[in-house]
MOPAC internal coordinates of N, CA, C and O (Angstrom, degrees):
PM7 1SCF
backbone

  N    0.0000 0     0.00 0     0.00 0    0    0    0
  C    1.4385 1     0.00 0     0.00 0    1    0    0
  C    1.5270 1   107.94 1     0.00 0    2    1    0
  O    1.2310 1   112.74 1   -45.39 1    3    2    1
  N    1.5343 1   131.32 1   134.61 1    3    2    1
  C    0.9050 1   130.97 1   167.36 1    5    3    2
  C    1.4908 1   117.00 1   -69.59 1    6    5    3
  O    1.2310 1   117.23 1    -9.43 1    7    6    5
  N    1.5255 1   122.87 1   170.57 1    7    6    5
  C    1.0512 1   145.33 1    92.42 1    9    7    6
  C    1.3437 1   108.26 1    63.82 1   10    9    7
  O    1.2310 1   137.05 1    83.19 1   11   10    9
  N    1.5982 1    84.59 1   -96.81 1   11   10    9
  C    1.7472 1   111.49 1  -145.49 1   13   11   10
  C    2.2042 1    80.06 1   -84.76 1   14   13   11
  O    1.2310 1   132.88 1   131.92 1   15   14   13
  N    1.2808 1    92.72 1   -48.08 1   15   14   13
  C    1.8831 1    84.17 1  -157.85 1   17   15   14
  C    1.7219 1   107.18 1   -65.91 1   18   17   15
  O    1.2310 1   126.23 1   163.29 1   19   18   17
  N    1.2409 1   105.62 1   -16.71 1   19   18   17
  C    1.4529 1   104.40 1   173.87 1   21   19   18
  C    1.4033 1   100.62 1   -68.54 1   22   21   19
  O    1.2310 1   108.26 1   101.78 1   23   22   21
  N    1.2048 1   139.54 1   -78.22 1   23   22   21
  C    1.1366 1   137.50 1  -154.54 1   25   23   22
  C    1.3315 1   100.01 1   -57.01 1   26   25   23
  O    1.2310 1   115.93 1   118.83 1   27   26   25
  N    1.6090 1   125.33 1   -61.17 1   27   26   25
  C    1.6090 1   112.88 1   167.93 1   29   27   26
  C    1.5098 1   106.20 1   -24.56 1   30   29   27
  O    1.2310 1   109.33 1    90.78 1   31   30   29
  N    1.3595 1   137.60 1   -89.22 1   31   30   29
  C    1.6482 1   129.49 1   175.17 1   33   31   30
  C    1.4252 1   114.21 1    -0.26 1   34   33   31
  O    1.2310 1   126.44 1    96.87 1   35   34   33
  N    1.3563 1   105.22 1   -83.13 1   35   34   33
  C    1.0663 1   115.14 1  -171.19 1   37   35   34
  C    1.5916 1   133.27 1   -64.99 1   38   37   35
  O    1.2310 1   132.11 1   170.10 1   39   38   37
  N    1.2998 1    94.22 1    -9.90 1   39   38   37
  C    1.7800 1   109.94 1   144.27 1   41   39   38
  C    1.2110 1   137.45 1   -61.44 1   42   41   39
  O    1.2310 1   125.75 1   118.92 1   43   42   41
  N    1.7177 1   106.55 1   -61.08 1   43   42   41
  C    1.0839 1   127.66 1  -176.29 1   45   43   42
  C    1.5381 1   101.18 1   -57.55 1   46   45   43
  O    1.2310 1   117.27 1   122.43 1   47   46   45
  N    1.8344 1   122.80 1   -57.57 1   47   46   45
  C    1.2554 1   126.21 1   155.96 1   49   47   46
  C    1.3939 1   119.22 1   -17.02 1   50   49   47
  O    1.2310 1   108.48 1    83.60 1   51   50   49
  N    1.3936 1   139.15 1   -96.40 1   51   50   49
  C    1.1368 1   154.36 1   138.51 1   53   51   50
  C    1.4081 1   104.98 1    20.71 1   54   53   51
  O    1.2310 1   116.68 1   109.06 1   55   54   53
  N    1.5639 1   123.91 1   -70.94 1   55   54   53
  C    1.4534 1   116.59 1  -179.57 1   57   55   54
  C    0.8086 1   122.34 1   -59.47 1   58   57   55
  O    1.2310 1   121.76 1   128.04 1   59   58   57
  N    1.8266 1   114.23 1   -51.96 1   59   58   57
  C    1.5330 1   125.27 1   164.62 1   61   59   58
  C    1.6070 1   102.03 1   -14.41 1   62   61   59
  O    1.2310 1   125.17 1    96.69 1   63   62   61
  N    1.9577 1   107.68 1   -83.31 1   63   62   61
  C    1.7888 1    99.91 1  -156.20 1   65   63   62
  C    1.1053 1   112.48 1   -61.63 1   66   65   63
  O    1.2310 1   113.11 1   145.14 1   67   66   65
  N    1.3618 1   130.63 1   -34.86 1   67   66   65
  C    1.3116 1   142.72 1   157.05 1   69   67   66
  C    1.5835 1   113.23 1   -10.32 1   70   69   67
  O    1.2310 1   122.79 1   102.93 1   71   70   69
  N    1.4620 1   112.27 1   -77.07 1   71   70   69
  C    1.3573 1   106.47 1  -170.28 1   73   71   70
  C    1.4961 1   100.14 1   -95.75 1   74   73   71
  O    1.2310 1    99.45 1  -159.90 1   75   74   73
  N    1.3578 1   154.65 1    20.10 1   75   74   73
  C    1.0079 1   170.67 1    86.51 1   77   75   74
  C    1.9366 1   102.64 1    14.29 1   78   77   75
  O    1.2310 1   133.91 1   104.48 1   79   78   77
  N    2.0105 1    90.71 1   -75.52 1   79   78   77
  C    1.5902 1    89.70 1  -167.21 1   81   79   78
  C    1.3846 1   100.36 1   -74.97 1   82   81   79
  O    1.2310 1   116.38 1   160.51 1   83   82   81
  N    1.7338 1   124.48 1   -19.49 1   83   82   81
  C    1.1726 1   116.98 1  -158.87 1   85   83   82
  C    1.8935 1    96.87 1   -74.60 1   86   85   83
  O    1.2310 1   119.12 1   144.49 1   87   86   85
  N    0.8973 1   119.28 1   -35.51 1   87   86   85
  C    1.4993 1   119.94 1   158.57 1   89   87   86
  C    1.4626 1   145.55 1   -57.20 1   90   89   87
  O    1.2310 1   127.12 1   161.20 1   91   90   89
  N    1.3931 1   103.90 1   -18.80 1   91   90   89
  C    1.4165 1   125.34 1   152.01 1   93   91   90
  C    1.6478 1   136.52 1   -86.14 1   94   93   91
  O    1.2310 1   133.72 1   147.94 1   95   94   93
  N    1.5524 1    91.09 1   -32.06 1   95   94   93
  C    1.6139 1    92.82 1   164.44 1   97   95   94
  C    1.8625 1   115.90 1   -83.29 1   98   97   95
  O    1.2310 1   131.69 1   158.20 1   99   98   97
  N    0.8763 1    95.04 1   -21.80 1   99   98   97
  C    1.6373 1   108.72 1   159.33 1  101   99   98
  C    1.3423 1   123.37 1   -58.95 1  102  101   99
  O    1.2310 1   118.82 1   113.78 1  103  102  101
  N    1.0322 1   119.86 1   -66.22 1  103  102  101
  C    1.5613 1   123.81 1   168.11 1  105  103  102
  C    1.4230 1   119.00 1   -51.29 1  106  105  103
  O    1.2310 1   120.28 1   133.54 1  107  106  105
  N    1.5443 1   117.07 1   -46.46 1  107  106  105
  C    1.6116 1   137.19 1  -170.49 1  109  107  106
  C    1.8628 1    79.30 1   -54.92 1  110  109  107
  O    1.2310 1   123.20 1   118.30 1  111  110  109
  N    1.3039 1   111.47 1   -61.70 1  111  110  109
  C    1.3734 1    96.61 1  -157.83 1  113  111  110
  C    0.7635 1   106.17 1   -53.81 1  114  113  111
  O    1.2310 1   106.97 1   113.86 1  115  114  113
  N    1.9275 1   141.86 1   -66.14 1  115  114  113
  C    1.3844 1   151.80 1  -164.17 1  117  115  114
  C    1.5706 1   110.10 1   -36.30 1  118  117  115
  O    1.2310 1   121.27 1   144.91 1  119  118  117
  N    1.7470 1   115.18 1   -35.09 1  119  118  117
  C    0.9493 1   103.72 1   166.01 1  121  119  118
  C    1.3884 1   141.57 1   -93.95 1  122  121  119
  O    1.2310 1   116.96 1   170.27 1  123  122  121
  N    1.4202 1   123.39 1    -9.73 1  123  122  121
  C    1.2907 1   134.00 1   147.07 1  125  123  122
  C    1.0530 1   131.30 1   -77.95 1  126  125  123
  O    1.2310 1   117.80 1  -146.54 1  127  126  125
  N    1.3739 1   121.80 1    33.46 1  127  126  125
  C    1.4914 1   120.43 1  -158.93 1  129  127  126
  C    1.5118 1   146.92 1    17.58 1  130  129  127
  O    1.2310 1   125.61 1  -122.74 1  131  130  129
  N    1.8290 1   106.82 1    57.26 1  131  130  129
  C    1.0900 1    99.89 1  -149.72 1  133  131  130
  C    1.5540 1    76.94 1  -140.44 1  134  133  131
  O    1.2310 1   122.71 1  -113.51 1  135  134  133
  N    1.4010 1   112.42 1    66.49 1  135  134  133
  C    1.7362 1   104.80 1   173.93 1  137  135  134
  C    1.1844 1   138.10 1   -74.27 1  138  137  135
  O    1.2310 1   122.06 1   -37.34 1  139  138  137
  N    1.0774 1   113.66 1   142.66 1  139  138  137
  C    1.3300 1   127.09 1  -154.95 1  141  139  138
  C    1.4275 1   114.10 1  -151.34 1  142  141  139
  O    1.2310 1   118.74 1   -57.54 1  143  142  141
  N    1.6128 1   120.01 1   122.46 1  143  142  141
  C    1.3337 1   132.11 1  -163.46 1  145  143  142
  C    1.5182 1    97.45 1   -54.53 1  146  145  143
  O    1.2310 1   140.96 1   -34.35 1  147  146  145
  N    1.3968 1    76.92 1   145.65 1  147  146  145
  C    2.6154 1    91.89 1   168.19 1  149  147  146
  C    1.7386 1    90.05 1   -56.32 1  150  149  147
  O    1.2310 1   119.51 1   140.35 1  151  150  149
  N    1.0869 1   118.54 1   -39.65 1  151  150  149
  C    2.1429 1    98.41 1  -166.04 1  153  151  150
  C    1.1333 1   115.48 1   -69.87 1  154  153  151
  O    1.2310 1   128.75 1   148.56 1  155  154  153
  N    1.6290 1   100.74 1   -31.44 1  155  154  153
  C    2.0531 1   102.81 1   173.47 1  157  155  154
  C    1.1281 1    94.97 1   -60.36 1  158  157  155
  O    1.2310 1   115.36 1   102.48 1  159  158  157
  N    1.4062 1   126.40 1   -77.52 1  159  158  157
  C    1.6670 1   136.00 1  -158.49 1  161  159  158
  C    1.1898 1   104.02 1   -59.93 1  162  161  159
  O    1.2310 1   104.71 1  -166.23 1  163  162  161
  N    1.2927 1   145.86 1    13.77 1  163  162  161
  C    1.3816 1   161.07 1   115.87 1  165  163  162
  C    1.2565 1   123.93 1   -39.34 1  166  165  163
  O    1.2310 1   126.72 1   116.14 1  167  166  165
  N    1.7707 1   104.69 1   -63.86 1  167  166  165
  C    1.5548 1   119.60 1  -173.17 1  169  167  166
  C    1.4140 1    83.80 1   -61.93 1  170  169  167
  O    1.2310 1   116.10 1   106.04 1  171  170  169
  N    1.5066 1   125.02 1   -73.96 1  171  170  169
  C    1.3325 1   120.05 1  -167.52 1  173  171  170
  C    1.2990 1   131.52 1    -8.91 1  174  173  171
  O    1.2310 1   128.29 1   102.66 1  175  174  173
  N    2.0449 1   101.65 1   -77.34 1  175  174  173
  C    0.9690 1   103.57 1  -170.76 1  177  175  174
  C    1.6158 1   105.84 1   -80.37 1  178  177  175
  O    1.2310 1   101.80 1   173.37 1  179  178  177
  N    1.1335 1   150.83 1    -6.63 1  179  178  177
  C    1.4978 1   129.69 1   147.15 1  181  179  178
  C    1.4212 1   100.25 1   -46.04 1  182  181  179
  O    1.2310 1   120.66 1    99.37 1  183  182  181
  N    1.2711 1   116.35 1   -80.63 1  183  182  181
  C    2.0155 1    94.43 1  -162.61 1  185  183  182
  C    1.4967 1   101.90 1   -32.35 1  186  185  183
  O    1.2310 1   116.16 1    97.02 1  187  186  185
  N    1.1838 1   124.90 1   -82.98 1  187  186  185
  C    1.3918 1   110.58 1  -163.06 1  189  187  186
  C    1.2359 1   132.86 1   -17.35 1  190  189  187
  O    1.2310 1   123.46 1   109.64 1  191  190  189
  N    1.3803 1   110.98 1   -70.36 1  191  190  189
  C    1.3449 1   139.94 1   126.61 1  193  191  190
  C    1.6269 1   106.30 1    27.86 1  194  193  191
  O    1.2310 1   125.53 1    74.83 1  195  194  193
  N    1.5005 1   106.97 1  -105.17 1  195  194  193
  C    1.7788 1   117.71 1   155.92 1  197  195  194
  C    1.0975 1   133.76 1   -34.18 1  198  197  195
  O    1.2310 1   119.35 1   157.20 1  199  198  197
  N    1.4654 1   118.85 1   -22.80 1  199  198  197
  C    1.5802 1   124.85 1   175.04 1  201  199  198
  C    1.2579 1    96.89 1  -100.42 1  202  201  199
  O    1.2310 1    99.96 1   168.25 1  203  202  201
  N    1.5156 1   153.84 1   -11.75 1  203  202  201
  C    1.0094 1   145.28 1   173.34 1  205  203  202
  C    1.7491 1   114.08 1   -81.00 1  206  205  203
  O    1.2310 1   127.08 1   118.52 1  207  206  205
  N    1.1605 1   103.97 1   -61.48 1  207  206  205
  C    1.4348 1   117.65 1   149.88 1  209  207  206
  C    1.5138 1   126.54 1   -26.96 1  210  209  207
  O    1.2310 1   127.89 1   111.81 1  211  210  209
  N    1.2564 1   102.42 1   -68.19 1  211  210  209
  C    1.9548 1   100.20 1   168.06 1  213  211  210
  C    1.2665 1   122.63 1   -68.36 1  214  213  211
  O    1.2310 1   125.00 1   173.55 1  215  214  213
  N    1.5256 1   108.00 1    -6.45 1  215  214  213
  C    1.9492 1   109.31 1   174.94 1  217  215  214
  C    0.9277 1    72.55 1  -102.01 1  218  217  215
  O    1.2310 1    79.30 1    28.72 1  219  218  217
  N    1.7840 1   174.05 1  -151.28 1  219  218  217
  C    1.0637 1   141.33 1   -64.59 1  221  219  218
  C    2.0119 1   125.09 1   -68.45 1  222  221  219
  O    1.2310 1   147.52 1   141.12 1  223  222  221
  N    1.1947 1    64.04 1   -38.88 1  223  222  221
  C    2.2084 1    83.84 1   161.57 1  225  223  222
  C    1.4951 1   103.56 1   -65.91 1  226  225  223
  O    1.2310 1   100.76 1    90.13 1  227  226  225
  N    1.0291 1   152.54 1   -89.87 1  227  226  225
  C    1.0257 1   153.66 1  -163.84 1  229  227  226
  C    2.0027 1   103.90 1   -34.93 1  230  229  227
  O    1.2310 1   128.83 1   120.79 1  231  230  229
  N    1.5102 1   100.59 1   -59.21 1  231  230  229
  C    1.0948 1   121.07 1  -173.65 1  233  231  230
  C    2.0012 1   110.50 1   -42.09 1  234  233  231
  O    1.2310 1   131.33 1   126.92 1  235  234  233
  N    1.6695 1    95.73 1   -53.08 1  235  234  233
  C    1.6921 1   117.28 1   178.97 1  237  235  234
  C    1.6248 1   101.13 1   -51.46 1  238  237  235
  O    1.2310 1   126.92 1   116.94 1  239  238  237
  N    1.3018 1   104.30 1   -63.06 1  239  238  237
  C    1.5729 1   116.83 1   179.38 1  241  239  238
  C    1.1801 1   112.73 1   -46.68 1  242  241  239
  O    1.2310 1   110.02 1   128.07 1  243  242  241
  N    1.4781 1   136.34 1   -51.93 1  243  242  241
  C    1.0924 1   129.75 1  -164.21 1  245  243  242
  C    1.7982 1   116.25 1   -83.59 1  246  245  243
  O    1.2310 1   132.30 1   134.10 1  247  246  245
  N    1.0067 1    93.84 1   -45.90 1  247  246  245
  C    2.1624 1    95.21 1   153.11 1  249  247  246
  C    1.6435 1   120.65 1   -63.87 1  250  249  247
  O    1.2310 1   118.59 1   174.44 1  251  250  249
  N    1.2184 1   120.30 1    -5.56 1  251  250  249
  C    1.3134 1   122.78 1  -178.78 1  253  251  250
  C    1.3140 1    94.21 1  -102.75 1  254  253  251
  O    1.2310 1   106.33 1   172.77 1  255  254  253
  N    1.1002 1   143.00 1    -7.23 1  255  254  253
  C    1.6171 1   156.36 1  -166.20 1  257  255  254
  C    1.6608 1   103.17 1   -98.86 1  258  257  255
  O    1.2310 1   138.92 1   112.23 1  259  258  257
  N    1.2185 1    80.92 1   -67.77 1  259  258  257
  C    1.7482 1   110.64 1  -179.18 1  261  259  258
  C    1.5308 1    96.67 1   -57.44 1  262  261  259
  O    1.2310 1   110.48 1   115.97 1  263  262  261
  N    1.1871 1   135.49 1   -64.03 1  263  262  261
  C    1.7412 1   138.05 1   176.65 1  265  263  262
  C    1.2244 1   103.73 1   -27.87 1  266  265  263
  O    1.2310 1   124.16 1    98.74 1  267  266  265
  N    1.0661 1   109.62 1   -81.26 1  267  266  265
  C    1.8301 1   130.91 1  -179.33 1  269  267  266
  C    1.8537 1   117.65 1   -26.24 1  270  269  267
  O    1.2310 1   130.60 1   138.44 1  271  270  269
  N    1.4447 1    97.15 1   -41.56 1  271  270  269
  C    1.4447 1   108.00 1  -173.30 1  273  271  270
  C    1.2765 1    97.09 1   -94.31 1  274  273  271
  O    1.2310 1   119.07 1   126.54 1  275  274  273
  N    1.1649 1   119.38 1   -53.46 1  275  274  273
  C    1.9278 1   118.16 1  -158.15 1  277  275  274
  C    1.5782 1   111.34 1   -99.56 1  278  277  275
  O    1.2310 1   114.46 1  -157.13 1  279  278  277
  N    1.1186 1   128.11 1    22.87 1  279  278  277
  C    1.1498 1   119.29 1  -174.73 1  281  279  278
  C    1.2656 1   143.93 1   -47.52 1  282  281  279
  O    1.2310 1   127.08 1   162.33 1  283  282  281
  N    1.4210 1   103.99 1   -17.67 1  283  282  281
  C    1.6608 1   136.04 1   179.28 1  285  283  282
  C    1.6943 1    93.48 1   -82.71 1  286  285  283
  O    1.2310 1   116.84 1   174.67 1  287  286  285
  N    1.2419 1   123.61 1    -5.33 1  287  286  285
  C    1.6009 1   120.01 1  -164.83 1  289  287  286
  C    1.4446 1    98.64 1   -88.74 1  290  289  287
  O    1.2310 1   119.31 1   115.84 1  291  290  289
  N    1.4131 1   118.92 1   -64.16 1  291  290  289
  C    1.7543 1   145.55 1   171.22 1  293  291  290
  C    1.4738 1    93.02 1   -30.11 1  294  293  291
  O    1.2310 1   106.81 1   136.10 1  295  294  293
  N    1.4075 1   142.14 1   -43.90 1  295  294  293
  C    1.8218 1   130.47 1  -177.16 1  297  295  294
  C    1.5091 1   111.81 1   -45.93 1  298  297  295
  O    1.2310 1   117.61 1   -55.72 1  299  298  297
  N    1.3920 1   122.15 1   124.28 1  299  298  297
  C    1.1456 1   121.49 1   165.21 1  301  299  298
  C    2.1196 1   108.27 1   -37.95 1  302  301  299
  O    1.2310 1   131.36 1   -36.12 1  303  302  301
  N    1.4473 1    95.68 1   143.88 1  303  302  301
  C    1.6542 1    94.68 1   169.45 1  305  303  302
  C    1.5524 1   107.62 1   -81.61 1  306  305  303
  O    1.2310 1   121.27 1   146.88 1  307  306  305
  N    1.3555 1   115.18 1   -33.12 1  307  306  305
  C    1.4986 1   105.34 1  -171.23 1  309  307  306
  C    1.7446 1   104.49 1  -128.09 1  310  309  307
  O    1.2310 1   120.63 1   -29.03 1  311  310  309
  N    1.4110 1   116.40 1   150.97 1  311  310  309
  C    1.4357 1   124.56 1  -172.06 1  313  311  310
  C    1.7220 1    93.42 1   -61.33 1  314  313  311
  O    1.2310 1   119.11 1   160.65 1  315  314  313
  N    1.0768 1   119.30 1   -19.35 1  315  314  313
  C    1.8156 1   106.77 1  -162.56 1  317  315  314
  C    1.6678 1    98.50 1   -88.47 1  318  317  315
  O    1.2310 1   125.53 1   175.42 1  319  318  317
  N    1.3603 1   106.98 1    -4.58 1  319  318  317
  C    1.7765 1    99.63 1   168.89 1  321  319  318
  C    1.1328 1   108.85 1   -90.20 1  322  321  319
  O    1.2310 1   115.14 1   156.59 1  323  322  321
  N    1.0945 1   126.82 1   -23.41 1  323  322  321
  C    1.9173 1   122.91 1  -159.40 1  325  323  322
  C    1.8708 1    86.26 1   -69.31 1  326  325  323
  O    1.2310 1   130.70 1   -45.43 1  327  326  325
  N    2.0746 1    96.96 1   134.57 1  327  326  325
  C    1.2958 1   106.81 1   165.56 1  329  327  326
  C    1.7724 1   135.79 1   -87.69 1  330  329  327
  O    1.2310 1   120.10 1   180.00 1  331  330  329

């Protein structure tokens, strides 16, 4: 996969949950009576959105950190785990 079509993915992805949550925090309100315009529940779910995203970045980074150093750690302890 290139490049360019990965990141396309991961766009298209991205909008997907995007208007996904932006459709769920929308509804959540309608049903608790706590309405709130589609652009808030928009703004919303983008922040979320970005903070979910940078804990997964952070998250990648920090096992790619952790890989590098501990690698002898990742070995199954017993032969009856190896897949």
């Amino acid at each position: 996969m290139t490049g360019r079509t990965r990141r396309r993915r991961h766009a298209w992805s991205l909008t997907a949950w995007w208007l996904l949550l932006t459709l769920t925090l929308w509804i959540l309100g309608q049903a608790v009576d706590q309405v709130a315009s589609p652009a808030a529940c928009a703004a919303s779910a983008a922040l979320l959105a970005g903070i979910g995203e940078t804990g997964d970045w952070v998250r990648r980074r920090w096992t790619t950190h952790r890989g590098q150093a501990g690698a002898a750690s990742k070995r199954p302890r017993s032969p009856h785990m190896r897949g």
